[in-house]
N, C-alpha and C positions, 0 to 999 in steps of 0.2 A: 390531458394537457399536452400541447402540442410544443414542442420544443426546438424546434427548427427554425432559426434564423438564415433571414441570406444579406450576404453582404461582397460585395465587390471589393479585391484589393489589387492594387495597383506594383508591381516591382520598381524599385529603383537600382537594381542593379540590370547590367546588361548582360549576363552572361553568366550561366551557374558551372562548375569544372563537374561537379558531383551531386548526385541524389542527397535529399534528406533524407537520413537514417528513418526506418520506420519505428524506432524505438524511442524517439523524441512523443510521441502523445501517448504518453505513460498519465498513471494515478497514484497515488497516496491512499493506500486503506478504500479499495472500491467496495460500495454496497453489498454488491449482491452479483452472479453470472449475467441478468439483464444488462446489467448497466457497462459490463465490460461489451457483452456482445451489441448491444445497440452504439454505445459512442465510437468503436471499433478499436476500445483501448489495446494498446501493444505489449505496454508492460506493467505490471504492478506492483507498487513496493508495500512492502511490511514492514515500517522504522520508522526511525525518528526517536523522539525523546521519550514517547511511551513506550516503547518498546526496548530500551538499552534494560531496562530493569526486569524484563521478561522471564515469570518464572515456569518453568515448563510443568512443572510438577501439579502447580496448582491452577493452572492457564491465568494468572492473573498478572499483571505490573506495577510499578509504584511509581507512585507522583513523586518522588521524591519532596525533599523544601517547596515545591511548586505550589503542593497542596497537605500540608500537614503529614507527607510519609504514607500517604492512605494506599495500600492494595487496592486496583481497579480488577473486574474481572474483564479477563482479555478472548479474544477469538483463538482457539486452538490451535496453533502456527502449520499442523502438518495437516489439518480440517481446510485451512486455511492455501494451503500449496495448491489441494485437491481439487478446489472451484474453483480458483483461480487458474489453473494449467487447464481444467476442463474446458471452462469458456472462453479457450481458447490465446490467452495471456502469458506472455514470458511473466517471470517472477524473479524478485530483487527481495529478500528479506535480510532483515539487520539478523545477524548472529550474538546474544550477547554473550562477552567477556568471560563472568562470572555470575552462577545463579546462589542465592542463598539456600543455605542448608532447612532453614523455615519451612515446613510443610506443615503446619497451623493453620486452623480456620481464618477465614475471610474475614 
């Protein structure tokens, strides 16, 4: 599948002082190292709201009220650093707060 659109745009300003950071065409939770190195993403974040509840121990998260409290299992956040920085990606991960002492089955 071919995924290359073209399209023409047009500025309305006359005059830039400064470059666009190359750190503006970031992603949210990228696929896979393809998908970074083909779109030619710059940065990628690990966060958001599945990820505040992030427990290391068990690599999973929780839906919290969203979805019944349910543990999700999750990408392993330092599994996670290591394709990401390979394929060439700065990296943005959420850090959480505090992890539960729960180390319980799934």
């Amino acid at each position: 599948m071919n995924l290359a659109l073209s399209r023409t745009f047009q500025s309305i300003t006359t005059g830039v002082s400064s470059p666009i950071s190359p750190l503006i065409y970031g992603v949210n939770f990228p696929t896979n190292a393809a998908y970074i190195t083909q779109l030619g993403v710059t940065v990628s974040r690990w966060g958001g709201n599945a990820v505040t509840a992030y427990n290391p121990f068990l690599d999973v998260t929780n839906a919290g009220n969203d979805w019944y409290f349910e543990n999700r299992v999750s990408d392993n956040a330092d599994a996670w650093l290591g394709w990401v920085s390979g394929a060439g990606s700065k990296t943005m991960l959420t850090v959480p707060a505090s992890v539960s002492p729960f180390r319980g089955v799934v």
